[in-house]
C-alpha positions in Angstrom: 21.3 -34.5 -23.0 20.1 -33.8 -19.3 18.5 -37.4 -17.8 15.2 -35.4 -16.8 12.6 -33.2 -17.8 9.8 -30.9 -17.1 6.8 -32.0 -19.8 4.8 -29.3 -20.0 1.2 -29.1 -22.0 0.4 -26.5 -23.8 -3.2 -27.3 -24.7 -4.1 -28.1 -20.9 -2.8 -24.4 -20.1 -5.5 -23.0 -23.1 -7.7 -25.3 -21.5 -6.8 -24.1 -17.9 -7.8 -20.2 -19.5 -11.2 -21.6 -21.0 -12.0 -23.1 -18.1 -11.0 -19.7 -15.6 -12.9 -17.9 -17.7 -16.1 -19.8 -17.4 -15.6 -19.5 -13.9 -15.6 -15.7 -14.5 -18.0 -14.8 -17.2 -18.6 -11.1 -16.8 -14.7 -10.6 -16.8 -11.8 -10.3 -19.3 -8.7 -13.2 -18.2 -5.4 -11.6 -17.5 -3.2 -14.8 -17.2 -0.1 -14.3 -14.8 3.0 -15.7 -16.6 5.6 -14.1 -14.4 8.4 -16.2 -12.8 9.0 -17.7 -16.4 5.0 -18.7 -16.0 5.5 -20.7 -12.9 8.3 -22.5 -14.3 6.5 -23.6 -17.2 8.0 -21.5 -19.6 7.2 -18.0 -20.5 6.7 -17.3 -24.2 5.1 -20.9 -24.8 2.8 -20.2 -21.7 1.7 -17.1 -23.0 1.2 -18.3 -26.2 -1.1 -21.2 -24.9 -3.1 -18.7 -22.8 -3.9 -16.3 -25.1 -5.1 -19.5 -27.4 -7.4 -20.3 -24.1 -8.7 -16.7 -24.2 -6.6 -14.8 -22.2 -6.5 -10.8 -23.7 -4.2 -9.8 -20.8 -0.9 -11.0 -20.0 1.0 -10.0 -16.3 4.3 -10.2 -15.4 6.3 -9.2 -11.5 9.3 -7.5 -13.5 9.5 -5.2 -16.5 12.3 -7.4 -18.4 9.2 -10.2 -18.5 7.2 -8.1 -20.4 9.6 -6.6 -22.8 10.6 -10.6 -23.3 7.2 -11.0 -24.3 7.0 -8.4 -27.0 10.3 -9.2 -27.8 9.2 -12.3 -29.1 6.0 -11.1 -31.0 3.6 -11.7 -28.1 1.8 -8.3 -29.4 -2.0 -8.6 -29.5 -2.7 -8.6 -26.1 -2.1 -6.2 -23.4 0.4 -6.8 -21.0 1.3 -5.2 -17.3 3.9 -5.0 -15.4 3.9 -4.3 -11.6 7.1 -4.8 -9.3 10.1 -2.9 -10.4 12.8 -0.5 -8.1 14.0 3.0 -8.9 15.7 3.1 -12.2 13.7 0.2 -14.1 13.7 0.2 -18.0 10.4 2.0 -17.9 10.9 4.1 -21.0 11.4 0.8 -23.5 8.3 -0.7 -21.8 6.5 2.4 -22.5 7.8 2.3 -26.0 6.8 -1.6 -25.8 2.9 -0.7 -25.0 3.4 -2.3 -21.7 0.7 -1.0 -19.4 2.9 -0.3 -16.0 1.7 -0.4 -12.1 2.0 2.3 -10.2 2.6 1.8 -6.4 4.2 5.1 -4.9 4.6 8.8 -5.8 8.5 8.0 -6.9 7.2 5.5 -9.5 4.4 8.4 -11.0 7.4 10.4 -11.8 9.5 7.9 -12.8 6.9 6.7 -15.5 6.0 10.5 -16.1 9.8 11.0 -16.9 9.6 7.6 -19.2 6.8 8.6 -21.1 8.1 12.1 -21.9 11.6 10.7 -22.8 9.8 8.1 -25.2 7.2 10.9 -26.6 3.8 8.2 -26.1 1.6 8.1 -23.2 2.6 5.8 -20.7 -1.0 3.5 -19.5 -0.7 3.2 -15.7 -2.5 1.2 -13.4 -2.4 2.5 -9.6 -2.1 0.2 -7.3 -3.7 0.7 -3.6 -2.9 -1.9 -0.6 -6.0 -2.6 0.7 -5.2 -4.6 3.6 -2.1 -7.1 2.2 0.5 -5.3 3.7 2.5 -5.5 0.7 3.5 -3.2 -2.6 1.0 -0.6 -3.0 -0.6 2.7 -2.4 -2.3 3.0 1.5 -5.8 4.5 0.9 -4.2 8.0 2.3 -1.5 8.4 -0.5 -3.6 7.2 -3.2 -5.9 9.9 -2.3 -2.6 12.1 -2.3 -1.4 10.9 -6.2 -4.2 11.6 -7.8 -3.6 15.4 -8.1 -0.6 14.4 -9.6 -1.6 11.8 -11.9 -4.5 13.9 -13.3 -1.8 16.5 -14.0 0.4 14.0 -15.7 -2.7 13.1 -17.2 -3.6 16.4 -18.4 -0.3 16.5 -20.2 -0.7 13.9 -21.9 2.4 11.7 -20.1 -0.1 9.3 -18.8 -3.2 7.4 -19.2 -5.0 6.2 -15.6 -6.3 2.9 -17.2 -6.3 0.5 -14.2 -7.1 0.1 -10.2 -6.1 -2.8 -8.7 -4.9 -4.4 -5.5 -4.6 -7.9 -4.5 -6.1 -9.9 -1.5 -4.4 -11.5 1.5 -6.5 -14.7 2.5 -8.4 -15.2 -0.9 -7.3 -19.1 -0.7 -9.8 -18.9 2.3 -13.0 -17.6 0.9 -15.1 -17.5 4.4 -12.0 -15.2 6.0 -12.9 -11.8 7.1 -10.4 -10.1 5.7 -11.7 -10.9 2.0 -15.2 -8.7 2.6 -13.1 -5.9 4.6 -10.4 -5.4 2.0 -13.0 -5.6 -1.3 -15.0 -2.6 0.7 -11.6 -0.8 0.8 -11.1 -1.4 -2.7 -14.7 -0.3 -3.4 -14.3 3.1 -2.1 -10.9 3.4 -3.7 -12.7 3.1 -7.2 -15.4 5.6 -6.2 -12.0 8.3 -4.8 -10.4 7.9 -8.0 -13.9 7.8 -10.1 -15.2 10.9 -8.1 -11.7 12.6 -9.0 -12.5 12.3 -12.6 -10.4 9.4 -13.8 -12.2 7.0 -15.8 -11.1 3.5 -15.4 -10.6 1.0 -18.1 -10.4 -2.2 -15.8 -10.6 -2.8 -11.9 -8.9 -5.8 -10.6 -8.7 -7.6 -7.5 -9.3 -11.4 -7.7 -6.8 -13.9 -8.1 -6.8 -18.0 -8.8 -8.5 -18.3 -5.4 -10.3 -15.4 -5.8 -11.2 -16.1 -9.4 -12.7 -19.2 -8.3 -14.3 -19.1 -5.0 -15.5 -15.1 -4.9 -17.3 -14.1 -7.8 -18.2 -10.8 -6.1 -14.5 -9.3 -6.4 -14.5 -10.3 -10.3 -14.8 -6.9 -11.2 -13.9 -6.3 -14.8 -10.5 -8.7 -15.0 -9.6 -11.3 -13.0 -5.7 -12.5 -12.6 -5.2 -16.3 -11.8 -1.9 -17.2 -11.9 -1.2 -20.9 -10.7 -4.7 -21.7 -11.6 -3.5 -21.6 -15.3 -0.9 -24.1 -14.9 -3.6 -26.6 -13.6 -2.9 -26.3 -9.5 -5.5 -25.9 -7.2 -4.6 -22.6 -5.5 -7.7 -23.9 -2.8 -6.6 -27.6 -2.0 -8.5 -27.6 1.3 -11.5 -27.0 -0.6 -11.0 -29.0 -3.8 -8.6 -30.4 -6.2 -7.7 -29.0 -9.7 -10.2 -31.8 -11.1 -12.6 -30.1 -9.5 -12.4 -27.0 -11.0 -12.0 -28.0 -14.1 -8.3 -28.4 -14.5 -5.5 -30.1 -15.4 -1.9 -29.8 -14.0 0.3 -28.9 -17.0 3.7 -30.0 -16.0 5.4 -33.6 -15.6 8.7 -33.8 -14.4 10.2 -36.5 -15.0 14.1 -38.4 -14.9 15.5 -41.2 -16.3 17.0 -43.8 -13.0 20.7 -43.5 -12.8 22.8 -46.0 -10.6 21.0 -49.2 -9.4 22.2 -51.8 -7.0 21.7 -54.3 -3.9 22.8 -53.2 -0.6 22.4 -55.1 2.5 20.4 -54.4 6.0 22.2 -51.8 7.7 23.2 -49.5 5.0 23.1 -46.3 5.4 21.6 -44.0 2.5 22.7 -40.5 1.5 24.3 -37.6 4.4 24.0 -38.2 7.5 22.8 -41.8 7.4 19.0 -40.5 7.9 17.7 -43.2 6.7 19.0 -46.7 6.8 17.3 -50.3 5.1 16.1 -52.2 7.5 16.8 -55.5 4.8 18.6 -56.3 2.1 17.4 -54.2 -0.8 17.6 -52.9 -3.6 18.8 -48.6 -4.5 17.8 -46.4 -7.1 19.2 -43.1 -7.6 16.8 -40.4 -9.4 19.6 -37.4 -11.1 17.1 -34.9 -9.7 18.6 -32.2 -6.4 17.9 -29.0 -4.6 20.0 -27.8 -7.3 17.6 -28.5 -9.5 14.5 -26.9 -7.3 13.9 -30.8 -5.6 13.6 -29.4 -1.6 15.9 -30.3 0.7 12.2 -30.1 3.0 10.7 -33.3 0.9 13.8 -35.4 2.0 13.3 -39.1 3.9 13.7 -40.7 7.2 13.4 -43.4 9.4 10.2 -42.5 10.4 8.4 -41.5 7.0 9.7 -41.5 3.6 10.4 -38.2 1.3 8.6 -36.9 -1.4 6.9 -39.2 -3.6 7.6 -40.4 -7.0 6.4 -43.8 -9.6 8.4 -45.7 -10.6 7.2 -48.7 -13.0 3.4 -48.1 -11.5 4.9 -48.3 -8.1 4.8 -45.3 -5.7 8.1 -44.8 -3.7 9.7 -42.5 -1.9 12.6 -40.3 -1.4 15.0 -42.3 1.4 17.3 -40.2 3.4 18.8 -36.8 2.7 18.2 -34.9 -1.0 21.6 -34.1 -2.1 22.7 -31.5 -4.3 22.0 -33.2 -7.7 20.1 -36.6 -6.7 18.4 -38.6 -4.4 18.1 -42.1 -3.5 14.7 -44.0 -3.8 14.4 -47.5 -1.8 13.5 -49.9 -4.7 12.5 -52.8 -2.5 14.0 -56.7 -2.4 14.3 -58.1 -5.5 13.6 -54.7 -7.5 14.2 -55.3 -11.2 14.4 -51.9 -12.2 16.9 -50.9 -14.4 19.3 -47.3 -15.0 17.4 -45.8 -17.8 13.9 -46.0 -16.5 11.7 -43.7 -16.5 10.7 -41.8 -13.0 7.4 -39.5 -12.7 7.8 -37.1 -9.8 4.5 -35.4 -10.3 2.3 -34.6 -13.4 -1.8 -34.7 -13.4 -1.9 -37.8 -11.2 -4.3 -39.6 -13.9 -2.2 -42.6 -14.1 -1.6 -42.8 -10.1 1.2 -40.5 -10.4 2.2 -38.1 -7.5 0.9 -34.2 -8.0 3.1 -31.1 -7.3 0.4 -30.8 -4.5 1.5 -34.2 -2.8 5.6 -32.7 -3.0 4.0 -29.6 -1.5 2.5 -31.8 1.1 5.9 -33.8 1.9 7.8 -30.2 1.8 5.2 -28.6 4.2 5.1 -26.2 1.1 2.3 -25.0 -1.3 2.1 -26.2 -4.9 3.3 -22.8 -6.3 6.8 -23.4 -5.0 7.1 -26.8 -6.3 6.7 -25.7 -9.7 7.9 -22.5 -9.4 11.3 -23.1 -7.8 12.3 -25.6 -11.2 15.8 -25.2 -11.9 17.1 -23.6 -14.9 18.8 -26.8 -16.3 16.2 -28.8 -16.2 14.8 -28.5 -20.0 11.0 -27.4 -20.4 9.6 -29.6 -23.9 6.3 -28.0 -25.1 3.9 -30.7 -26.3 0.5 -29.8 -27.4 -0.8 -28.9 -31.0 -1.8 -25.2 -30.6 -1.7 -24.5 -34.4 -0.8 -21.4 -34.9 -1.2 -19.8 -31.6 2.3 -21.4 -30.8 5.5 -21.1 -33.4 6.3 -23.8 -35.4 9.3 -24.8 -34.3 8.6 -24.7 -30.4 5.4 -27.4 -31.7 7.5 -29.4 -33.7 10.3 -29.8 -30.7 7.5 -30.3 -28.7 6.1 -33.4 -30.7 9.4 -34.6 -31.4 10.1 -35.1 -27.6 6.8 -36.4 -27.0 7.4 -39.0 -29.6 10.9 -39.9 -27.5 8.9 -40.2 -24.5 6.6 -42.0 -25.7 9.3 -44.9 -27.4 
């Protein structure tokens, strides 16, 4: 029994997907679940997106995708893109996992996989187009391809994909966007010209997906754009978009008591009550992905949470486990109550973006950075796009929440 929670809705993640996709009609979806779906929880995020229409599936490290076949996640394809020498590359071959290539060691590497698990390996190359990041320069891509054809001649390898990924999509005016999606354009007519017929080119992103229809090409990979964030909150809100944060985290208040002026709260006495008041500590720490960044001071309060339709504040110092939340003079609150850090921000509730905001963060790492120990509870009737006992858990809690 943990006293918190991250709610997370499964039907506004399908939703999320249908609503992606309409922003990108002349595209297939590839919904980015890695990093356990940005803390949402990876099979039961998958699960939801493919119900929303993903048909693709992509995950940073290998053991995400062989977790998703592992658990039946089979009729959709799924790629895999960041992974050191001596990944399990053979089982996710022999899992039909399509796998990235970013350098000439990874061609062999996945060469050697395929022949060890007798199928053809399907590899997507990937070219740095002006990121900076993982990924073939425009030179050595030109340099793999003699090599790849070979492999592909052999039959060790299929060349299904080209893809890269933009630096400054979340601003759609930048410079940068135009000059890297002409690099990537020539890079499909190299590897065209050199005979390898593409399956999908991919390059756009959440931001991307929803602000540059021009780099759509023939898959699009929005990641925190499933989960309901706005990857563009300079230029618009999720609402705005068309969707709906899928997580509430949520903790029932421990300790609650009346302190006089002068007290000090939390390390370092950071922030101290300027009346007699009333304290309210929230079980919630940095241990459990709560930043140490959103904490509270005399001059501004932390990051935000509600409280009985109230909106309060971290005060002083987030500690390992918990923080403190001034209740106010008089505050009737009791241990047991129920405190919303951030969900869709319907009911006047603070939004991962507002954390982000009080972290000097992005709304990725809020939800992202979610502790292990905090539980995930699936709600949302998928039917069967989602096993029955992950639904039935899920309606069970939302039941408890509800009472």
């Amino acid at each position: 029994m943990y006293p918190a929670r991250a709610v997370v809705d499964l039907t506004a993640i399908r939703d999320n997907v249908r609503s992606l996709a309409a922003h990108a009609p002349t595209a297939q979806v590839m919904a980015v679940v890695k990093a356990d779906a940005y803390g949402h929880g990876l099979v039961p995020s998958a699960r939801a997106a493919i119900a929303g229409g993903a048909t693709w599936l992509g995950t940073a490290q290998v053991c995400e995708a062989l977790e998703l076949r592992r658990a039946g996640v089979l009729d959709v394809r799924v790629l895999t893109w960041l992974y050191a020498p001596g990944a399990p590359l053979r089982e996710a071959v022999e899992a039909d996992v399509d796998v990235s290539v970013a350098a000439a060691w990874a061609l062999d590497e996945v060469v050697a996989a395929a022949r060890a698990a007798g199928r053809t390996a399907r590899v997507h190359l990937k070219v740095d187009t002006g990121l900076g990041r993982n990924g073939l320069t425009p030179v050595q891509l030109v340099e793999l391809l003699e090599p790849a054809l070979r492999a592909e001649a052999e039959g060790a390898v299929h060349v299904v994909g080209l893809w890269s990924h933009l630096a400054f999509a979340d601003e759609p005016e930048h410079p940068t966007v135009r000059a890297q999606a002409q690099v990537f354009a020539e890079a499909v007519r190299t590897v065209e010209q050199a005979g390898v017929r593409l399956e999908v080119r991919h390059l756009a992103n959440s931001a991307a997906t929803l602000t540059t229809p021009a780099v759509h090409y023939d898959l699009v990979r929005p990641g925190v754009a499933v989960y309901g964030l706005s990857p563009v909150p300079q230029l618009g809100g999720p609402e705005r978009y068309g969707l709906t944060p899928a997580m509430t985290l949520e903790a029932e208040l421990a300790t609650v008591k009346d302190v006089p002026a002068g007290t000090g709260v939390s390390y370092a006495h950071q922030y101290v009550v300027e009346r007699d008041t009333v304290l309210g500590v929230v079980p919630l720490g940095y241990s459990d992905g709560i930043p140490r960044h959103a904490s509270g001071g005399a001059a501004r309060l932390g990051g935000p949470v509600q409280l009985g339709g109230r909106r309060l504040g971290v005060a002083g110092r987030v500690c390992m486990d918990q923080f403190v939340v001034d209740l106010g003079p008089g505050a009737t609150d009791r241990a047991g109550d129920r405190v919303v850090l951030f969900g869709t921000g319907a009911d006047g509730e603070p939004t991962a973006q507002d954390w982000a905001v009080a972290a000097d963060t992005i709304g990725y790492e809020i939800v992202t950075r979610l502790g292990g120990r905090v539980p995930r509870v699936h709600v949302g009737d998928l039917g069967e796009s989602v096993e029955p006992a992950v639904a039935a858990a899920g309606r069970d809690r939302a039941e408890q929440v509800v009472r």
